[in-house]
VEXZA-409151 format. One record per residue: residue number from 1; residue in three letters; chain; x, y, z negated of N, C-alpha, C in turn. Coordinates in steps of 0.05 Angstrom, whole numbers, plus 5000, padded with zeros to 4 digits. Layout:
<recs>
i; aa; ch; npx; npy; npz; capx; capy; capz; cpx; cpy; cpz
NUM; ALA; A; X; Y; Z; X; Y; Z; X; Y; Z
...
</recs>
This chain:
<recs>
i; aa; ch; npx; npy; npz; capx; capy; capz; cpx; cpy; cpz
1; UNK; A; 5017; 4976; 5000; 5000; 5000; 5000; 5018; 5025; 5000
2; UNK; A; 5009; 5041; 5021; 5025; 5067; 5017; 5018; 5087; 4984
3; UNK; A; 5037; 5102; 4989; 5041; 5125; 4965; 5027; 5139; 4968
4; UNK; A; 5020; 5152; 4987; 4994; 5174; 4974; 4966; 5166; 4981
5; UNK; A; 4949; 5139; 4980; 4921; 5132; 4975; 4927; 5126; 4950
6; UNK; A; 4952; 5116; 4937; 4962; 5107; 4909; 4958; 5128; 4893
7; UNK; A; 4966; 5152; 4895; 4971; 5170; 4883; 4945; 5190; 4890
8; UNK; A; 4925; 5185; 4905; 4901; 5192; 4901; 4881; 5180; 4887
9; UNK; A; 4890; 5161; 4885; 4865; 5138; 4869; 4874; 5153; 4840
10; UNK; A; 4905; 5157; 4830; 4903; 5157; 4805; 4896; 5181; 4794
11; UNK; A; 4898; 5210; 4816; 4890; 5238; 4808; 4863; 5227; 4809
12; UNK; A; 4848; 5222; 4818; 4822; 5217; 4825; 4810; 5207; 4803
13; UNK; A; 4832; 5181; 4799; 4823; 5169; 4764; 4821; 5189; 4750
14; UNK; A; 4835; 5197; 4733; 4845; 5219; 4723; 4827; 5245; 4716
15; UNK; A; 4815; 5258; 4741; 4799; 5273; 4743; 4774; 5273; 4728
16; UNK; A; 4771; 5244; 4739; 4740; 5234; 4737; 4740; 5231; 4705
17; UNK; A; 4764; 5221; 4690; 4768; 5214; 4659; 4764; 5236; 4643
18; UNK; A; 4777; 5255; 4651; 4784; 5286; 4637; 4764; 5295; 4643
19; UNK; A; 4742; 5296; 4661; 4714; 5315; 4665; 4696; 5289; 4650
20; UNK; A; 4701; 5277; 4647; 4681; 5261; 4620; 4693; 5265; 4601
21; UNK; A; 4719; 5272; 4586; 4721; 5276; 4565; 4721; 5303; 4559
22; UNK; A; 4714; 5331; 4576; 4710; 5353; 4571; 4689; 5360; 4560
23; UNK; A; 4666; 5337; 4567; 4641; 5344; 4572; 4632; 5329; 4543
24; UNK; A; 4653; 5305; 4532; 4640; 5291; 4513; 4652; 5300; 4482
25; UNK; A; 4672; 5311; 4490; 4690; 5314; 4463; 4671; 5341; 4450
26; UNK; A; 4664; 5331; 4428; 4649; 5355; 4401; 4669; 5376; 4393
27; UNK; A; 4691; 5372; 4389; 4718; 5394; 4374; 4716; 5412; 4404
28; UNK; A; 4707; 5436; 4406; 4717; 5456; 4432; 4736; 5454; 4436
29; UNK; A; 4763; 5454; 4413; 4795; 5465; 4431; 4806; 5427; 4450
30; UNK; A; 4792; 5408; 4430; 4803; 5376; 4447; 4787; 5387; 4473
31; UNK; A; 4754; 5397; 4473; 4746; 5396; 4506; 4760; 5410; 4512
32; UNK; A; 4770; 5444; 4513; 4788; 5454; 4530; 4811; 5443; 4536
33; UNK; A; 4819; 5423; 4522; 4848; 5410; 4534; 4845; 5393; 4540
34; UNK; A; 4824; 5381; 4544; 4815; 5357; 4561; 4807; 5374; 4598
35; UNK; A; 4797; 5401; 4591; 4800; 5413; 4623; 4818; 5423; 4635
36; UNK; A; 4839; 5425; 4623; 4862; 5440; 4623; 4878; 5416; 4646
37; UNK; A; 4875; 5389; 4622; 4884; 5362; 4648; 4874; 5354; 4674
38; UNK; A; 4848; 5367; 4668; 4833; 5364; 4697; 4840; 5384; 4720
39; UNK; A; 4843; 5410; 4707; 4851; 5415; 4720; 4875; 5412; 4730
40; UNK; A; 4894; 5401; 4722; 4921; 5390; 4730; 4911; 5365; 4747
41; UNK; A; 4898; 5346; 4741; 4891; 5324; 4765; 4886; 5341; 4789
42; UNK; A; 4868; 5353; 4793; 4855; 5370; 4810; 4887; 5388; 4838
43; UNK; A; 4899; 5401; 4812; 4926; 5399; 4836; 4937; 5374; 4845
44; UNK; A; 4938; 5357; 4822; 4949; 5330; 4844; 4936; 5318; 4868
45; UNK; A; 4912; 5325; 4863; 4888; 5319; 4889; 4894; 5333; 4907
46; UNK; A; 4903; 5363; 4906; 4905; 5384; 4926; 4927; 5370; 4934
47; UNK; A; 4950; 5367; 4922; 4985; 5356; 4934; 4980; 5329; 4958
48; UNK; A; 4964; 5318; 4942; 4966; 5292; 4968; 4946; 5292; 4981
49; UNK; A; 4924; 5315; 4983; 4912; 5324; 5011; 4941; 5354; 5026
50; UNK; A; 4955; 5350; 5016; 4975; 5366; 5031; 4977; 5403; 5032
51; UNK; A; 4956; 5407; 5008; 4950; 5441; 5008; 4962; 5448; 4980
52; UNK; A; 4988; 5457; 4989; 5000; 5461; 4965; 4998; 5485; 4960
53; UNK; A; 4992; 5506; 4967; 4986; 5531; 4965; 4961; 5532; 4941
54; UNK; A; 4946; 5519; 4948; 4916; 5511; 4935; 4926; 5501; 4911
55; UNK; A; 4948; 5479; 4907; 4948; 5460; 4883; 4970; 5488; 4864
56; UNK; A; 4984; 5505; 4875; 5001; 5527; 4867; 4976; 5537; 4843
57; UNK; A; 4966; 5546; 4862; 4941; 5576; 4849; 4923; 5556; 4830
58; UNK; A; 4915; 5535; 4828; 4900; 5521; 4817; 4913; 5516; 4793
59; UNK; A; 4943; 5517; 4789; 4958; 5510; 4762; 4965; 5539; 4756
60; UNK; A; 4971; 5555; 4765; 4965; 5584; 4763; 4941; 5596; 4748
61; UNK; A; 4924; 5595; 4762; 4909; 5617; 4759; 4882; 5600; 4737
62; UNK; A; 4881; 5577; 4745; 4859; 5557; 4726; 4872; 5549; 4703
63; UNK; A; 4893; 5534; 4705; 4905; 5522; 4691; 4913; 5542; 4662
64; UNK; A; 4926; 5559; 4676; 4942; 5586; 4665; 4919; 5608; 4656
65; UNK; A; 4916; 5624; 4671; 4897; 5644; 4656; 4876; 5647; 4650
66; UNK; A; 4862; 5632; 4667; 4832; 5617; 4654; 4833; 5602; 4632
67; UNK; A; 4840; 5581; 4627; 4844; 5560; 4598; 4852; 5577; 4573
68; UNK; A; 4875; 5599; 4586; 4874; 5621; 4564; 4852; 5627; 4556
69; UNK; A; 4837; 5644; 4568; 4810; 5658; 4557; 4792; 5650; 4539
70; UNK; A; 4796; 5622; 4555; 4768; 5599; 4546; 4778; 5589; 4516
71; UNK; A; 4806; 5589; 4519; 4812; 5587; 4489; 4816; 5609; 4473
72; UNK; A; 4824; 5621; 4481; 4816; 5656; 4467; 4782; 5656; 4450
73; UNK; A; 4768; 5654; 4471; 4745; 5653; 4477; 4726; 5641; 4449
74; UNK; A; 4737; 5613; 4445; 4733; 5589; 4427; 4744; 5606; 4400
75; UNK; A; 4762; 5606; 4400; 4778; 5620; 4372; 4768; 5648; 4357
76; UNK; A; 4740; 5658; 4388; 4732; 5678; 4379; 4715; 5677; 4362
77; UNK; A; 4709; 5659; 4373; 4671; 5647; 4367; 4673; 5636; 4344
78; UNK; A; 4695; 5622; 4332; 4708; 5614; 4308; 4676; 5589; 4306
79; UNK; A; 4678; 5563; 4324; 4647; 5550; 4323; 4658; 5523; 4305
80; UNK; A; 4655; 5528; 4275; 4665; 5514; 4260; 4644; 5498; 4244
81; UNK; A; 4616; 5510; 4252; 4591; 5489; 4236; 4576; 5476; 4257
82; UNK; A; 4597; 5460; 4261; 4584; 5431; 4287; 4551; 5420; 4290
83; UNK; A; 4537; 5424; 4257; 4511; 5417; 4259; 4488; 5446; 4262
84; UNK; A; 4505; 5462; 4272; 4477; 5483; 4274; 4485; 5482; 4309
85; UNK; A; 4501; 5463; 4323; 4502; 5467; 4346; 4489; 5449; 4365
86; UNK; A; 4480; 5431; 4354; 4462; 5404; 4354; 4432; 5412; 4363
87; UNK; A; 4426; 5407; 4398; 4395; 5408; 4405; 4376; 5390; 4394
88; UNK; A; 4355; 5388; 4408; 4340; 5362; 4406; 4337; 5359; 4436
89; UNK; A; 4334; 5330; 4443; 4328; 5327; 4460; 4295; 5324; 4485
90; UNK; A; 4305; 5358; 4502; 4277; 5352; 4513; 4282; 5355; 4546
91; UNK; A; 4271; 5380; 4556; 4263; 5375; 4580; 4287; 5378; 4600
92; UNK; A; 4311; 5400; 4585; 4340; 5393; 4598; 4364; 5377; 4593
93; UNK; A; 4358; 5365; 4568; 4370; 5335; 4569; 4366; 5310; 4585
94; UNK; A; 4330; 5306; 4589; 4318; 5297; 4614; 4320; 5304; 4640
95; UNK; A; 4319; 5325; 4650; 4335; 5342; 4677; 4359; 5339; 4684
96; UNK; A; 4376; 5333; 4655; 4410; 5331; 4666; 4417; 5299; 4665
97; UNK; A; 4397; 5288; 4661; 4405; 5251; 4658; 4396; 5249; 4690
98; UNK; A; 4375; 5258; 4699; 4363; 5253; 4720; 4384; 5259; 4745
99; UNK; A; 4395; 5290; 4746; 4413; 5302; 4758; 4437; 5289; 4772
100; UNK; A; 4445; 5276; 4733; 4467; 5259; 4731; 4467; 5230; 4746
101; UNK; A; 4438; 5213; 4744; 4433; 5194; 4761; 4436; 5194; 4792
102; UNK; A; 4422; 5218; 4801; 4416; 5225; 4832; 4447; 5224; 4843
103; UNK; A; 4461; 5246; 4826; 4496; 5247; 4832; 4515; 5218; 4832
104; UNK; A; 4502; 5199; 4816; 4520; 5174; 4823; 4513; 5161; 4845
105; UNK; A; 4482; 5158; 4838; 4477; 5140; 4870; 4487; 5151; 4887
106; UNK; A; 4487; 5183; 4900; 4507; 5193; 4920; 4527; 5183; 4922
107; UNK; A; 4538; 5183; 4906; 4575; 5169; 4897; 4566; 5138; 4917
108; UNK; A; 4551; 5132; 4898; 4565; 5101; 4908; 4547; 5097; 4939
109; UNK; A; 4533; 5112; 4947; 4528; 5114; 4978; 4553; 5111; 4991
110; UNK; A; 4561; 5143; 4989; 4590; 5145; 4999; 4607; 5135; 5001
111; UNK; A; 4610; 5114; 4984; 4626; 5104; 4977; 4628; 5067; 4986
112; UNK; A; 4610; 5065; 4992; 4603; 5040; 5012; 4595; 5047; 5033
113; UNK; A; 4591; 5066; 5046; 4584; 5078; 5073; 4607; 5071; 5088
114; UNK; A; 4610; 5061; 5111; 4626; 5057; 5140; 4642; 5087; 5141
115; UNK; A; 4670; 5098; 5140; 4672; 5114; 5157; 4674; 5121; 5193
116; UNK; A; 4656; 5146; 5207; 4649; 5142; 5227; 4675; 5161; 5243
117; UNK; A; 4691; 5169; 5225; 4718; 5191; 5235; 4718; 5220; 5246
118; UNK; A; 4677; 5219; 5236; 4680; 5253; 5235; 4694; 5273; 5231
119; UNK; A; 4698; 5262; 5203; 4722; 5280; 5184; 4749; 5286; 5193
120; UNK; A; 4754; 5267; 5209; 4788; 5265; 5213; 4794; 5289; 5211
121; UNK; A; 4824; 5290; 5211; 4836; 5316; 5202; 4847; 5328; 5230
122; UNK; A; 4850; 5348; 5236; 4870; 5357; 5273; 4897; 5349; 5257
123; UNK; A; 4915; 5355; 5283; 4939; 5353; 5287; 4951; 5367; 5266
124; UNK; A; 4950; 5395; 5259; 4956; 5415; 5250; 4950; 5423; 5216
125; UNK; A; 4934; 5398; 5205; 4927; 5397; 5184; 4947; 5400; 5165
126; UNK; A; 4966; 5389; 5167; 4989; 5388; 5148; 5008; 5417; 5152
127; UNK; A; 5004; 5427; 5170; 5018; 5456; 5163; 5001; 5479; 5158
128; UNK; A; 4976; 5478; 5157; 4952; 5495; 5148; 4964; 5503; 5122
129; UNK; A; 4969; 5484; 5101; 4968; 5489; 5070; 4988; 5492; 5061
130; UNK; A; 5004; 5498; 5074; 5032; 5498; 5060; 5028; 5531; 5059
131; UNK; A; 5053; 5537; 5043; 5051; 5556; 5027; 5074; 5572; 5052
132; UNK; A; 5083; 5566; 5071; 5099; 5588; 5092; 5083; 5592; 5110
133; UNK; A; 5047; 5562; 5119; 5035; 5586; 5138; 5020; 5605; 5127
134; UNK; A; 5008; 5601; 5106; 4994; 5616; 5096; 5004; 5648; 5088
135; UNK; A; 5034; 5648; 5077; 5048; 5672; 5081; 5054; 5679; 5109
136; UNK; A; 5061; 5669; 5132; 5066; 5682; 5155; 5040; 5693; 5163
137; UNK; A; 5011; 5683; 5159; 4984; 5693; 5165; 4974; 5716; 5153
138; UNK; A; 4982; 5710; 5121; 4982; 5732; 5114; 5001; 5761; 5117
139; UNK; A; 5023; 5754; 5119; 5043; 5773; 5126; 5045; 5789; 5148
140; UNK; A; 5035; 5778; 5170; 5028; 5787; 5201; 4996; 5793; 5208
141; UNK; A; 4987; 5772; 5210; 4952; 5777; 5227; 4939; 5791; 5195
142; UNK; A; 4952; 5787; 5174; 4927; 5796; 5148; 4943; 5819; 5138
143; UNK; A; 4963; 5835; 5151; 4968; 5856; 5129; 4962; 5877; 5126
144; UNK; A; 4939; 5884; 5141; 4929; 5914; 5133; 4911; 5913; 5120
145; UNK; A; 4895; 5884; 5111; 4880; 5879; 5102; 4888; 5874; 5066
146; UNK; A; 4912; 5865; 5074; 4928; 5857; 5039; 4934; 5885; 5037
147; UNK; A; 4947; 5897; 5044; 4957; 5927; 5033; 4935; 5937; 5025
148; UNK; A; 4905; 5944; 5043; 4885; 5958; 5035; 4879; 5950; 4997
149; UNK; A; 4882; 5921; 4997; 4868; 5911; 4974; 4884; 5916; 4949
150; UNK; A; 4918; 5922; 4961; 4933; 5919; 4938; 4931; 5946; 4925
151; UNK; A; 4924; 5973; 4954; 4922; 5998; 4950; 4892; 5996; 4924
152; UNK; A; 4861; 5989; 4923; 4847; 5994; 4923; 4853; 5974; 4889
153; UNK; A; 4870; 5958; 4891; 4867; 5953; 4855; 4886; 5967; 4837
154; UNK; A; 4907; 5981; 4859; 4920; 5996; 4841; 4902; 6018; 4832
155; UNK; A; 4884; 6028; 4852; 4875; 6048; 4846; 4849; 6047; 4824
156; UNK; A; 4846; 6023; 4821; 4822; 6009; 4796; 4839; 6005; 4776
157; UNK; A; 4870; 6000; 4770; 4882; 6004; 4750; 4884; 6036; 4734
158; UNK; A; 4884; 6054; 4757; 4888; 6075; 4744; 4878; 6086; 4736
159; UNK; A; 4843; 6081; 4756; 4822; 6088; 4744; 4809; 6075; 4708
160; UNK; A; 4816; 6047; 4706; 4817; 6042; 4682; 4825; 6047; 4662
161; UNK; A; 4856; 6063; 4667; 4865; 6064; 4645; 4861; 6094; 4644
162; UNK; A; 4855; 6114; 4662; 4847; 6143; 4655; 4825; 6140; 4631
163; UNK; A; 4800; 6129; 4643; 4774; 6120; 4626; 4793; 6112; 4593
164; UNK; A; 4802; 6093; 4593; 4812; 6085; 4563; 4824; 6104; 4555
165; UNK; A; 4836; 6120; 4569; 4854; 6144; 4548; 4831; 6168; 4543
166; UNK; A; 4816; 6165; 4560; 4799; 6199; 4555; 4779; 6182; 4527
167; UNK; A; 4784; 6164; 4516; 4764; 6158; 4487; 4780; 6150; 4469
168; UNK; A; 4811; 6156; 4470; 4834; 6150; 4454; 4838; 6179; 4437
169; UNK; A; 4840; 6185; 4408; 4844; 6219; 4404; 4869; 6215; 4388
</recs>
């Protein structure tokens, strides 16, 4: 067996483990570090579909400054009396079992389904995601468009921080 259906099966595993244990773990900070690994599977998914640019920003920007917040977030909330957080079960516990059912049978449709090679990938698939075409695209055919944006958040920086000083005495 080749290396990367190998190494998709196990991000895949992986994935699928850590988004059940995000979802099941009661302690908030175990779930946030149970997504934190998902989201790390999730780049390994992106790596051996070949979009490393994608799996970059995904350990970046999810992994990294998002998981911050969310743990920020938790530590704010200080949610330390586990039984006042306890529903009962009614009409969206029944909606999300249901949801949850409809979503597997999909799965395992799919998943015994014939492929018909719709999907296939072009020729060119493998240099789409890399992280030099995406900078030559951006660098050339997208730069008046990046400059505009880089101009228009500087200028939302300055505007922000004028606002915070004019209520500073």
């Amino acid at each position: 067996m080749e290396l990367q259906p190998l190494l998709f099966l196990v991000f895949a595993l992986g994935a699928v483990i850590s988004a059940v244990s995000t979802v099941t773990r009661k302690n908030p900070v175990s779930s946030a570090m149970s997504l934190v690994a998902h989201f790390f599977m999730l780049a390994g998914l992106y790596l051996t579909l070949e979009a490393q640019f994608v799996a970059a920003v995904q350990v970046l920007v999810y992994a990294g400054a998002i998981m911050v917040l969310v743990v920020f977030v938790i530590m704010l909330l200080n949610l330390g009396n586990e039984q006042a957080l306890t529903e009962n079960r009614g009409l969206r516990s029944t909606l999300a079992t249901l949801i949850g059912a409809v979503f597997a049978v999909q799965i395992i449709l799919v998943t015994v389904a014939e492929p018909t090679g719709a999907n296939a990938l072009p020729s060119r698939a493998v240099e789409i995601g890399t992280t030099e075409s995406i900078g030559q695209s951006l660098f050339t055919q997208y730069l008046f468009p990046f400059e505009a944006i880089s101009l228009l958040l500087l200028a939302a920086l300055i505007g922000s921080v004028v606002l915070a000083k004019r209520h500073m005495k």
